[in-house]
C-alpha positions in Angstrom: 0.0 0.0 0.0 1.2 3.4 -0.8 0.5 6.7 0.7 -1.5 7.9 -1.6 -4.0 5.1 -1.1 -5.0 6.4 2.0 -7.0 9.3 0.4 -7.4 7.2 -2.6 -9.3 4.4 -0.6 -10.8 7.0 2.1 -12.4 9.3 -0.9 -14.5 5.7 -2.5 -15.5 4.5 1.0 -16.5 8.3 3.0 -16.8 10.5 -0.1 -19.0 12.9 1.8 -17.5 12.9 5.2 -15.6 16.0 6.3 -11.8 15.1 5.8 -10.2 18.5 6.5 -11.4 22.2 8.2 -8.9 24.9 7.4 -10.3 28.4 8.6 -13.7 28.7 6.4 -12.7 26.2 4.5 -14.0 22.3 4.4 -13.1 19.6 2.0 -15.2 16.0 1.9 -13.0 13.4 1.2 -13.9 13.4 -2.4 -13.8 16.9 -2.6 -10.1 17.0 -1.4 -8.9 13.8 -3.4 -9.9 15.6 -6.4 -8.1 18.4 -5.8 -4.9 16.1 -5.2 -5.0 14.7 -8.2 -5.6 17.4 -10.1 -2.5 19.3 -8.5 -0.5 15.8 -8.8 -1.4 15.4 -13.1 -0.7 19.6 -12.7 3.0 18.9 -11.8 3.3 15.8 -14.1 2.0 18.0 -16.8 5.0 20.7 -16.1 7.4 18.3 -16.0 7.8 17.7 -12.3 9.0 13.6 -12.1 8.8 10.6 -10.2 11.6 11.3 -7.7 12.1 14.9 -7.9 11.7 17.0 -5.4 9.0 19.6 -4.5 9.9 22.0 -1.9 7.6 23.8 0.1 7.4 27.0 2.2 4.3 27.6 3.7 2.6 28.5 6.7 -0.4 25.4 7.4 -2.8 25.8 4.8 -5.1 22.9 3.5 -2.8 23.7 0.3 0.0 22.6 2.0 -1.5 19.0 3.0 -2.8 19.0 -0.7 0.8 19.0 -1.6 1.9 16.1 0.7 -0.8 13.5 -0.8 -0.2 15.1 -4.8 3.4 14.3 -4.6 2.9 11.2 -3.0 0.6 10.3 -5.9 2.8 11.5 -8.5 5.9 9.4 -7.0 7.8 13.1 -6.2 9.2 13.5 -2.7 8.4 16.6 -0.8 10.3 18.7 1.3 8.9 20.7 3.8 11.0 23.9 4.9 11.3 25.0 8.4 9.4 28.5 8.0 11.3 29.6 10.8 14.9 29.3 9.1 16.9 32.4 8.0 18.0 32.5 4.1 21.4 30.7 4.3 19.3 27.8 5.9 16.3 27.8 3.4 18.8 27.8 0.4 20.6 25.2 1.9 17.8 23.0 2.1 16.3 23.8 -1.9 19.7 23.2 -3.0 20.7 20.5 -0.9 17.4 18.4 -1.8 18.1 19.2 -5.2 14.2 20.3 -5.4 13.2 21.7 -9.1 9.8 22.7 -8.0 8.9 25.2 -5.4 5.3 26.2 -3.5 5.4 28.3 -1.1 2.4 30.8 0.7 2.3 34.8 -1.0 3.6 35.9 2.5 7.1 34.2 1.7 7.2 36.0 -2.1 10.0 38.5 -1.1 11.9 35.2 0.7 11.5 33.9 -2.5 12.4 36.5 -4.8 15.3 37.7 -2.4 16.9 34.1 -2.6 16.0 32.8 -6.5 19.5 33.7 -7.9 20.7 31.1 -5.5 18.8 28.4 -5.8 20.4 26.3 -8.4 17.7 23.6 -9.0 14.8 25.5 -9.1 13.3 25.8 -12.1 8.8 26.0 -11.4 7.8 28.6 -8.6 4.2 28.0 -7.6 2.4 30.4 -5.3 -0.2 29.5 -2.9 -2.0 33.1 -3.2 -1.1 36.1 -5.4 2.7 36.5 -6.5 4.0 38.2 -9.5 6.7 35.8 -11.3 5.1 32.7 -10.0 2.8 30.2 -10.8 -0.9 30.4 -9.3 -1.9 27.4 -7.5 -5.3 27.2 -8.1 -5.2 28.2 -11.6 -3.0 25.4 -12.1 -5.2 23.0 -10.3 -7.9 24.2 -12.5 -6.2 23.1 -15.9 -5.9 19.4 -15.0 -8.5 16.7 -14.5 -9.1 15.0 -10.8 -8.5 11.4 -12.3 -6.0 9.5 -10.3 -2.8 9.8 -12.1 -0.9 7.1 -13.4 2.5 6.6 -12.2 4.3 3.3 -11.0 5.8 3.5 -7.8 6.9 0.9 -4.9 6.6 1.2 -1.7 10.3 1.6 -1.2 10.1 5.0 -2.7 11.1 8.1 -1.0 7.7 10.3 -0.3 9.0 12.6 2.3 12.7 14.5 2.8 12.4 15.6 6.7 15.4 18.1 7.3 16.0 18.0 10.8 16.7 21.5 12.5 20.8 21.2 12.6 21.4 22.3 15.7 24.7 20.2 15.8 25.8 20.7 12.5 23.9 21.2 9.0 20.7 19.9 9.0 20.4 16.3 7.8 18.1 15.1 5.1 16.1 12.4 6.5 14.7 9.9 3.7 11.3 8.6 4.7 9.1 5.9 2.3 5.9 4.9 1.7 6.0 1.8 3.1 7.2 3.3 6.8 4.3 5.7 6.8 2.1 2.4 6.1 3.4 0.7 8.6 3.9 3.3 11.3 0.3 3.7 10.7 -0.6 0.4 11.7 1.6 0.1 14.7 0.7 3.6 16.7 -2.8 2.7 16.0 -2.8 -1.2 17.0 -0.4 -0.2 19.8 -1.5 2.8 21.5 -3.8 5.4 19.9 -7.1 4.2 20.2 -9.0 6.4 17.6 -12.4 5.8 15.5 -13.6 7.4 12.9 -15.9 9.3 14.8 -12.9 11.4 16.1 -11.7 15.0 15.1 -8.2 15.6 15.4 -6.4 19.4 16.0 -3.4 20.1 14.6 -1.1 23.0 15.9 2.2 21.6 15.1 3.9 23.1 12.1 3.3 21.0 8.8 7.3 20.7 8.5 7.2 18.5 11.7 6.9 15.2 11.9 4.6 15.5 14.9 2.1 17.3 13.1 2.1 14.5 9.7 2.2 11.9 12.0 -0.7 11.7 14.2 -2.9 13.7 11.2 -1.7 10.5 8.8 -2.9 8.2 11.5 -6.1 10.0 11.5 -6.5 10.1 7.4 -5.7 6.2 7.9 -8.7 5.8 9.7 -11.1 8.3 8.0 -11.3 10.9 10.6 -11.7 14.6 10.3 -8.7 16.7 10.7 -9.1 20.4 11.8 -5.8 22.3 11.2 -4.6 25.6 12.3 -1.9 28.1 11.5 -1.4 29.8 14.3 -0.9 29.1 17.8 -2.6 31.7 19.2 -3.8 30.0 22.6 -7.4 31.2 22.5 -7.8 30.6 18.9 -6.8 26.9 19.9 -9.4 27.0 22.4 -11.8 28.3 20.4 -11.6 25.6 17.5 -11.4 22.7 20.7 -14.8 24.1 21.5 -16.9 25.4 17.6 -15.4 21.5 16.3 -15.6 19.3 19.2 -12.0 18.3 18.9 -11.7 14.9 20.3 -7.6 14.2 20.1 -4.7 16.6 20.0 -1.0 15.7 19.6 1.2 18.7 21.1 5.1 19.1 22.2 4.7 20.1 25.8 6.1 24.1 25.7 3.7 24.7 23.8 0.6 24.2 26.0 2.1 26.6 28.8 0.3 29.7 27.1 -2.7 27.6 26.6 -3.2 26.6 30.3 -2.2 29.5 31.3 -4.8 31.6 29.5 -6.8 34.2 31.1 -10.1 33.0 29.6 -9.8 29.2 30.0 -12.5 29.0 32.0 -14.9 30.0 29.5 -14.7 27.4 27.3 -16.0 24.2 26.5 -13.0 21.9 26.3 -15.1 18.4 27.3 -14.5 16.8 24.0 -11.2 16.4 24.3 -10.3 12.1 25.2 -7.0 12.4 24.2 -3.4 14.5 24.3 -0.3 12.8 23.0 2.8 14.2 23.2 6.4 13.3 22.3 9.7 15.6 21.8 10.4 16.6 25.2 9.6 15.8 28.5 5.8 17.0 30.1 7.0 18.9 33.5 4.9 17.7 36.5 3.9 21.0 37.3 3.0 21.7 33.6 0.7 18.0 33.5 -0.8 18.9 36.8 -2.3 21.8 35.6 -3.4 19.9 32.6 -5.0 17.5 34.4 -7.1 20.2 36.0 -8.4 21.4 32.7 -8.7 18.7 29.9 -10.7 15.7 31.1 -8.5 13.4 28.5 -5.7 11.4 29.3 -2.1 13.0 28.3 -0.3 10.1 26.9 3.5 10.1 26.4 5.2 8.4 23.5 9.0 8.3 22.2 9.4 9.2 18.4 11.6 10.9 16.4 11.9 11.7 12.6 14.2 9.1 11.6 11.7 6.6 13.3 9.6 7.3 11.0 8.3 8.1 13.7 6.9 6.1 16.4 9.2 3.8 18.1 7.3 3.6 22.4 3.8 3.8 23.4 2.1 2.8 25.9 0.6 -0.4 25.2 -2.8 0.3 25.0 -3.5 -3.2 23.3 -3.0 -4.7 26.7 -5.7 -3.1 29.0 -7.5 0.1 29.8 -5.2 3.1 30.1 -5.3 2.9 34.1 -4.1 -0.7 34.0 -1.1 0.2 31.6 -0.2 3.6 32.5 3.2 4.3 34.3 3.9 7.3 36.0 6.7 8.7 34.1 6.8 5.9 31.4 6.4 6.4 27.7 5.6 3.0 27.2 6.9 -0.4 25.8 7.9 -0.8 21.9 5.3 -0.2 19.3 4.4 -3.7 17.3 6.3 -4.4 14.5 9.3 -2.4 16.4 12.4 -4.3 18.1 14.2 -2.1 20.8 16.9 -2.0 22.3 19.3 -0.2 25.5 23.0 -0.2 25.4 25.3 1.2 27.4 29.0 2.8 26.4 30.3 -0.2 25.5 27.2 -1.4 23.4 26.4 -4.2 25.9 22.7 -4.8 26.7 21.4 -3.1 30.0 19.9 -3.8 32.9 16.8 -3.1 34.1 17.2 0.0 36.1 20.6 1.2 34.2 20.4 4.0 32.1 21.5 3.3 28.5 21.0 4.6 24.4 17.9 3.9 22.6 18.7 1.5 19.3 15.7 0.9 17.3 15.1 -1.5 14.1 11.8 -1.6 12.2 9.9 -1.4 8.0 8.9 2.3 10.0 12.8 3.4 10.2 14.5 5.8 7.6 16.0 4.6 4.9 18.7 6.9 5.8 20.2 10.5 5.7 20.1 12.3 1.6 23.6 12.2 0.3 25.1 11.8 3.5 26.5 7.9 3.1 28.8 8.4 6.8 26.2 9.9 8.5 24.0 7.0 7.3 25.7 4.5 8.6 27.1 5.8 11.8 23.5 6.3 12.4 22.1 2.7 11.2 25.2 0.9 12.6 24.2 -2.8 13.0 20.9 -2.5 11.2 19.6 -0.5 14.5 18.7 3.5 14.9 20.6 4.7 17.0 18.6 7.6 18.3 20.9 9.1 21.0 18.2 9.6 23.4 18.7 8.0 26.6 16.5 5.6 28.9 16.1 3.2 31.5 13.8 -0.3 31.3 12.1 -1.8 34.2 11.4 -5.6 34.8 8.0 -5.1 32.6 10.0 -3.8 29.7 8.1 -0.2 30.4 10.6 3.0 29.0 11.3 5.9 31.0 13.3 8.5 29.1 15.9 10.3 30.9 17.3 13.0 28.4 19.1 13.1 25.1 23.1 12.1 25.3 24.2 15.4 24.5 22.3 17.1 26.8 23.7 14.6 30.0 24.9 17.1 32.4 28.7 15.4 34.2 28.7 16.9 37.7 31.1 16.0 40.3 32.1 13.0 37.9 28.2 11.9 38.0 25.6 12.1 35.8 23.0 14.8 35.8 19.6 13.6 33.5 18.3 17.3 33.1 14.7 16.1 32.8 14.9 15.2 36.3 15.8 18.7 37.7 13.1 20.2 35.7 10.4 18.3 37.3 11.4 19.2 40.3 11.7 23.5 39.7 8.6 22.8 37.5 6.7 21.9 40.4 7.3 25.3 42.4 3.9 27.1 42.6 6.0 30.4 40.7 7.6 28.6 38.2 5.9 28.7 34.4 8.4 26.9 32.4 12.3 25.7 33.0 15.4 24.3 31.1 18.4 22.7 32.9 21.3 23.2 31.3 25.4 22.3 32.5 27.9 25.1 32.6 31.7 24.6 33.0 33.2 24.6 36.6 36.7 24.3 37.3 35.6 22.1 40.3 32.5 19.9 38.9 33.2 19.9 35.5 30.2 21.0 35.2 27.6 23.1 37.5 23.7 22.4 37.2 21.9 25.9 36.0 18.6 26.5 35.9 16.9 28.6 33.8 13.4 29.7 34.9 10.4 31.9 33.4 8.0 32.7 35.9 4.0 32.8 35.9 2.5 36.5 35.2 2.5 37.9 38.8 4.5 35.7 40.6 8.3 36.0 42.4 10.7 33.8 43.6 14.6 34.4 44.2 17.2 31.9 42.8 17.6 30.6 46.7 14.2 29.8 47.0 14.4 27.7 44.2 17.9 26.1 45.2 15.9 25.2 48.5 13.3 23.6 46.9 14.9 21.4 45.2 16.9 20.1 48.1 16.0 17.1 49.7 14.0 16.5 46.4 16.9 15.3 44.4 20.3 14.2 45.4 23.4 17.0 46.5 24.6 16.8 43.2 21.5 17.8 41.1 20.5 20.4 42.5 21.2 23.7 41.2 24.0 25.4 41.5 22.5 28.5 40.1 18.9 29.8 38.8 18.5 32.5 36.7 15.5 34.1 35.6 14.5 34.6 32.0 11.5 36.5 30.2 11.3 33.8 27.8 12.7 30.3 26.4 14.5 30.2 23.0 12.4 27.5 21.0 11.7 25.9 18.0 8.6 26.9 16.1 7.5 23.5 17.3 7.9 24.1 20.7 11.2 22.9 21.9 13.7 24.4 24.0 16.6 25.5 22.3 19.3 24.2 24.9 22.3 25.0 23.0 21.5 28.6 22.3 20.9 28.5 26.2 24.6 27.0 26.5 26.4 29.4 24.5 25.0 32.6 26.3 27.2 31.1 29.1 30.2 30.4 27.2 31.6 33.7 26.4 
């Protein structure tokens, strides 16, 4: 089965049911296959092939989803571009990918036009919008039929080139199929995400993340309706949870602080919600506590990651109700189909209770990074993923994440899981968000720093939170320092930027 198929199969069987709500805008099933096709004979038409690349630049529009099913009908791979990048990273992406067909939203036309002498494999601009020296969107839409167009491609074809964000290097090209989104389908819903096709799924997350495609692919899988934003404007998120009855929401935790913090909560209807699933980062006690208070669905934890394709831990839903499975702190065991594993520094299997890197094999993994062979296989050593995330087993084979590798803080000659520290400031009653970061110290090698935002109105001093952490977490975790910030550096997804954070204390 290919990707494509999805809509394909979904348009035949629910033609009339609601498959997408973009702002005023509603497409059946039918309505939006149509439209894929015609935009997927459009590029075919032009000259677009099987196997090019189609870049896109775009804020989340029901265009932009369009694009991911029409290339994946037309045997092109797309390549969504961080919106958030600055124009040495968006060129490096167009001409890294080698992409010879760009879409992009009319709000990016002076990106664009800035950038065009530098993008060496472009050769189609399409415009989603108005834009002088580009193709129209729609118009080209309208000059092609809706049939479904006829292309051979396997299931071992690249659909989707995921540039992760490069914060240790240049961003890497990661070369998903359609045969991983198939199957990744089939294991987050067997596993752990119990959804029907009388749910209606939110979608926040940019459409460049792999958070945002994967739990609204799950959803297309199973014929749901899938209500997608683009903003996160916190009451406009609450409004659309209440006027659509939104009944599952994926999120990455930073980004429901301005949500549950909002003034105005407390006039909405938020009942319909049954399910929050998260992944990316840790969920702060503090920050799930106060979740808890307000959404009446369980917050589920999960492990994934792009080159996972993505899912790789859930909890095991398949086994019992949700209170019989649960863990406090666990993300769950391996999805189906998926084969884990923890080593430690010298590669050996751990034990339960010892803290050691995730290795992951699976038809849902990456076939690897674009044109980066070394990368590739340092990465897929020994046929496993080697996620560099860190985690500890217990005797029931339940994950609990600790941190990623590089962000393991060495103080005192032990290691410091920063996670762990930032449940602990996360719970004081002043504290809005926190990142732990280490710092170098002649005498530790490194010093625990906390870096806090407080909540509107509230004050604390940098002692208080030392002594509240004491007793709470052993001598050498606990701060050595807090500092208070405005605001977090983060992705437009919502994660902390930790090594922005580190270099502000290395000059």
């Amino acid at each position: 089965m290919l990707l494509g198929d999805i809509l394909r199969q979904n348009a035949m069987k629910l033609p009339r049911k609601t498959a997408l709500v973009f702002k005023d805008t509603r497409l059946s099933y039918r309505e939006l296959n149509e439209r894929v096709n015609r935009l997927a004979n459009a590029l075919l038409a032009i000259g677009v092939k099987p196997g090019d690349r189609v870049a896109v630049l775009a804020d989340n529009c029901s265009q932009y989803l369009e694009v991911y099913f029409a290339t994946a009908k037309g045997g092109m791979v797309i390549v969504p571009i961080n919106s958030s990048l600055d124009a040495e990273g968006i060129t490096y992406i167009v001409n890294d990918s080698g992409a010879g067909t760009i879409v992009f939203g009319e709000n990016y036309l002076d990106t664009i036009s800035s950038l065009r002498p530098g993008l060496k494999s472009v050769k189609h601009y399409i415009a989603i919008g108005e834009a002088v020296g580009a193709e129209s969107y729609e118009k080209l839409l309208s000059g092609y039929p809706a049939d479904e167009p006829e292309v051979a491609i396997s299931e071992d074809d690249t659909v989707w080139l995921l540039y992760t964000s490069g914060t240790t290097g240049s961003p890497k090209g990661v070369m998903i199929n359609h045969k991983s989104q198939i199957v990744d389908s089939a294991n987050t819903i067997l596993t752990c995400f119990p959804i029907n096709r009388s749910d209606i799924h939110l979608v926040i997350l940019p459409l460049f993340h792999i958070g945002s495609l994967w739990h609204m692919r799950c959803h297309f899988y199973m014929g749901n309706t899938t209500v997608l934003m683009d903003a996160r404007d916190p009451g406009l998120v609450l409004e659309a949870i209440e006027r659509e009855k939104v009944t599952t929401m994926c999120f990455v935790p930073p980004m429901m602080v301005p949500i549950v913090t909002h003034p105005d909560i407390n006039r909405y209807d938020l009942s319909s919600i049954r399910i929050m699933i998260y992944s990316g980062a840790p969920l702060p006690e503090g920050l799930q506590q106060q979740m808890n208070r307000i959404f009446s669905g369980i917050i589920i934890q999960t492990f994934a990651l792009t080159e996972g394709g993505p899912a790789i831990i859930m909890p095991p839903l398949m086994e019992g109700p949700w209170q019989e499975v649960k863990r406090a702190g666990s993300c769950g065991k391996e999805v189906l189909n998926v084969e884990v594993r923890l080593v430690n520094d010298e590669g050996k299997d751990c034990v339960p209770g010892e803290v050691g890197e995730i290795l992951a094999r699976g038809d849902n993994i990456m076939k690897g990074y674009w044109n980066m062979p070394g990368a590739t296989a340092r990465t897929l050593e020994g046929g496993y993923l080697h996620t560099g995330d860190l985690a500890t087993r217990d005797e029931e084979g339940y994950y609990y994440i600790t941190g990623r590798k590089k962000d393991t803080i060495t103080s005192a000659g032990k290691p410091v899981y920063s996670p762990e520290v930032e449940n602990v400031v996360s719970l004081h009653p002043a504290v809005s968000e926190v990142a732990v970061i280490g710092v170098a110290d002649k005498e530790l090698g490194e010093r625990v720093v906390a870096i806090a935002v407080l909540k509107t109105g509230e004050k604390a001093t940098a002692g208080e939170i030392i002594n509240w952490c004491e007793g709470k977490l052993d001598d050498y975790k606990v701060p050595g320092s807090v500092d208070f910030v405005d605001r977090l550096p983060k992705t437009p997804s919502g994660k902390v930027l930790k090594n922005i954070l580190r270099g502000g204390y290395s000059k």
